[in-house]
PASEBA-1860 file (N, C-alpha, C; in nm, 3 decimals):
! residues 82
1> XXXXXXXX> 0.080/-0.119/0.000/0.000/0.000/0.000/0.084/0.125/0.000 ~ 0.017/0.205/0.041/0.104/0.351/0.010/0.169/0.382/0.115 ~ 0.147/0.298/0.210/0.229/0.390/0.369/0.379/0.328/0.331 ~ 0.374/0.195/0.252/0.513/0.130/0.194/0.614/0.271/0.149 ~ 0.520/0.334/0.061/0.626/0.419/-0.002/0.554/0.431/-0.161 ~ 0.525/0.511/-0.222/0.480/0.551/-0.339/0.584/0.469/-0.453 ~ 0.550/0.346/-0.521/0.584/0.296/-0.623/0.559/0.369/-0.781 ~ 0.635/0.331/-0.856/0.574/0.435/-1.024/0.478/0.358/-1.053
9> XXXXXXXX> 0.436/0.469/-1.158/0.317/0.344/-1.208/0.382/0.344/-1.388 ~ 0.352/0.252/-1.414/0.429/0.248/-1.592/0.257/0.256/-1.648 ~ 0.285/0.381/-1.733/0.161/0.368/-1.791/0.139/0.283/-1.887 ~ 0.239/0.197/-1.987/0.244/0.064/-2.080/0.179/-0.055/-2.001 ~ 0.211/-0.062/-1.904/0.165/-0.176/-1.803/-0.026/-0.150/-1.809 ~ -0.057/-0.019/-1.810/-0.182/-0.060/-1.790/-0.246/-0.064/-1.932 ~ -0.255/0.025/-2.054/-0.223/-0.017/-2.177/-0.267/-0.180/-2.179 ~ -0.126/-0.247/-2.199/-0.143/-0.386/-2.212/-0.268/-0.430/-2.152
17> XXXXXXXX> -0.213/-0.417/-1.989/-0.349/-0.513/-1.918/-0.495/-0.465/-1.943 ~ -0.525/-0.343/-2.011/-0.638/-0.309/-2.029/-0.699/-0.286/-1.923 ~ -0.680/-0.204/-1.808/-0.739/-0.151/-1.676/-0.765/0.007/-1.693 ~ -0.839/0.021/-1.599/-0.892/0.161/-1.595/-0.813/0.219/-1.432 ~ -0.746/0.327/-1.388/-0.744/0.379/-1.294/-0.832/0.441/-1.205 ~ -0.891/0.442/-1.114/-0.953/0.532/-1.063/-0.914/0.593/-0.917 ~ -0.882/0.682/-0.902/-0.803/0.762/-0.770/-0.978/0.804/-0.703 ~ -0.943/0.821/-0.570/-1.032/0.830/-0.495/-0.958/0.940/-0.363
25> XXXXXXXX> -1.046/1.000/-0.324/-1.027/1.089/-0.175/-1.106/1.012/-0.034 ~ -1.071/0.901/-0.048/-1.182/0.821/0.070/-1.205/0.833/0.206 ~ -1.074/0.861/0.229/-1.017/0.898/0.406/-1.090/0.993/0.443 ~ -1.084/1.105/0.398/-1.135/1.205/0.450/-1.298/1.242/0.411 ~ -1.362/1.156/0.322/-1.470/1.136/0.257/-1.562/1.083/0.388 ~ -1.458/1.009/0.462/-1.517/0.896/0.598/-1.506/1.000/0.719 ~ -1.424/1.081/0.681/-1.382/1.137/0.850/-1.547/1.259/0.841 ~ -1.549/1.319/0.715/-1.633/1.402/0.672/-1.809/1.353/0.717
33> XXXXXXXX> -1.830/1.207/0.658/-1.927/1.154/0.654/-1.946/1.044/0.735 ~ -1.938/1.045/0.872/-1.907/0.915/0.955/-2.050/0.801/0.950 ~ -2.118/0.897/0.915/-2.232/0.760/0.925/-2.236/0.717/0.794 ~ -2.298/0.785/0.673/-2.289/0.691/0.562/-2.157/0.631/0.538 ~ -2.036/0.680/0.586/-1.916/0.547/0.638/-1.943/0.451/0.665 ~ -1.986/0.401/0.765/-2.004/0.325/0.890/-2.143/0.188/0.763 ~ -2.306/0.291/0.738/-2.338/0.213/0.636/-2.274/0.121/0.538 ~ -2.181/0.222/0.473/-2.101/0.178/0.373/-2.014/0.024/0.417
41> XXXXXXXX> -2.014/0.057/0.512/-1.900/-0.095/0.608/-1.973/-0.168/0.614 ~ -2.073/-0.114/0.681/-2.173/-0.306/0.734/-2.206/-0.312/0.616 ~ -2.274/-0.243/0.457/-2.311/-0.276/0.354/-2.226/-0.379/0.311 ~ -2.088/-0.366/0.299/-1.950/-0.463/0.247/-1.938/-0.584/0.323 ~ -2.004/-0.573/0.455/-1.941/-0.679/0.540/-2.064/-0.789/0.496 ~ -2.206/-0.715/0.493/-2.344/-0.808/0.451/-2.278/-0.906/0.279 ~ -2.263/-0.790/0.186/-2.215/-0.878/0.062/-2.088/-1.001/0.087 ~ -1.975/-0.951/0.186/-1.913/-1.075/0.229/-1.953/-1.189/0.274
49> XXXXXXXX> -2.027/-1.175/0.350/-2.141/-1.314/0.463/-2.214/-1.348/0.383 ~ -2.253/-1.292/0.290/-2.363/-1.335/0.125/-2.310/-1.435/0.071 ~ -2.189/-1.370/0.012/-2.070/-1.442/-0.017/-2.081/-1.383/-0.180 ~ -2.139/-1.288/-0.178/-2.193/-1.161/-0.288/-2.013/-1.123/-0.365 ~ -1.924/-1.092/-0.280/-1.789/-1.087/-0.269/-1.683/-1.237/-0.227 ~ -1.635/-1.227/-0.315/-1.552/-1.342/-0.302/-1.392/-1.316/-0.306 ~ -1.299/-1.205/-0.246/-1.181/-1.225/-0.210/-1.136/-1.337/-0.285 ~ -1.010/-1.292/-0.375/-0.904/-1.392/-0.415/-0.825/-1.400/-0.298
57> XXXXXXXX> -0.755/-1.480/-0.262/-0.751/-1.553/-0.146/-0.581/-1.644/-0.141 ~ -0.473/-1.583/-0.196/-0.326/-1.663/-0.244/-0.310/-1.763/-0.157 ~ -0.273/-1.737/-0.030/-0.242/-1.813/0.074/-0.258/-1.749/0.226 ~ -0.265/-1.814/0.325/-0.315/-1.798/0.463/-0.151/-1.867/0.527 ~ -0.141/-1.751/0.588/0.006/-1.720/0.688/-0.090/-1.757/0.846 ~ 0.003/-1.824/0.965/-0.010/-1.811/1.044/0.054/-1.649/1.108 ~ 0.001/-1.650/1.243/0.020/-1.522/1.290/0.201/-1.497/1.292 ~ 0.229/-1.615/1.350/0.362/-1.611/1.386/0.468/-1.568/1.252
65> XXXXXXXX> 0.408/-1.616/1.106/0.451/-1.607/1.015/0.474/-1.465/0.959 ~ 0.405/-1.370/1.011/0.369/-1.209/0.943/0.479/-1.165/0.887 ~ 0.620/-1.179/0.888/0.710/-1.115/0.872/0.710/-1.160/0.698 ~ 0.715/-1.317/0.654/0.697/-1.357/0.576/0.603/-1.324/0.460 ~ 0.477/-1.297/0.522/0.375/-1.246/0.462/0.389/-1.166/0.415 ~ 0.453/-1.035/0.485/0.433/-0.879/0.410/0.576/-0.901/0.312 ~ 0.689/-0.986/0.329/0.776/-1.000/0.211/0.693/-1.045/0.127 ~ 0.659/-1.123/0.085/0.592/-1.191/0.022/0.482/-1.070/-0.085
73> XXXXXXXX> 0.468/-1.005/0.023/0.363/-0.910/-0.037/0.439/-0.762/-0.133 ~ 0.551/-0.717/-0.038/0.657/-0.625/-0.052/0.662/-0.647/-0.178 ~ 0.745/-0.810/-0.212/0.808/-0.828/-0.292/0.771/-0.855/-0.443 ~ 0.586/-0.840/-0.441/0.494/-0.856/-0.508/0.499/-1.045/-0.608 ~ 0.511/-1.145/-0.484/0.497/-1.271/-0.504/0.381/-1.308/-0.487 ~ 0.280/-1.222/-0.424/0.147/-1.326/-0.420/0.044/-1.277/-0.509 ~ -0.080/-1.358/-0.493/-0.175/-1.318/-0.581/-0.284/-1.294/-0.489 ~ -0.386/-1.183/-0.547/-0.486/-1.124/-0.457/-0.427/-1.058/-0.345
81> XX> -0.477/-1.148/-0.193/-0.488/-1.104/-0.088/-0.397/-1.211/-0.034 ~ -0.271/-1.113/0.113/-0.191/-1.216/0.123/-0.259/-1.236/0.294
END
């Protein structure tokens, strides 16, 4: 994520893959709007328990493992969600 440190973005990369960008102001969208926030959450959490949302899902780290995980993630080896 971004607290990592701002990576480039190659604009050929998205080109190829055929993706669309979309930048968002969300943080402060939430701090601004705390309740339709808060909606917005349990709305996401209902489509999860639905199962409406289905998370790609790479692999499941034990706790003890975390250090591993975020390499893993750093180092952009996994897929989806690590």
């Amino acid at each position: 994520g971004f607290t990592a440190g701002q990576k480039l973005i190659r604009p050929g990369i998205l080109l190829v893959k055929e993706v669309c960008v979309v930048g968002s102001l969300w943080g402060r969208w939430a701090v601004e709007n705390p309740e339709q926030h808060t909606e917005n959450v349990y709305e996401m959490l209902h489509y999860l328990a639905r199962g409406d949302i289905k998370p790609r899902v790479d692999r499941i780290f034990p706790l003890d493992r975390f250090i591993e995980a975020f390499q893993l993630f750093e180092n952009n080896k996994g897929r989806g969600n690590t």
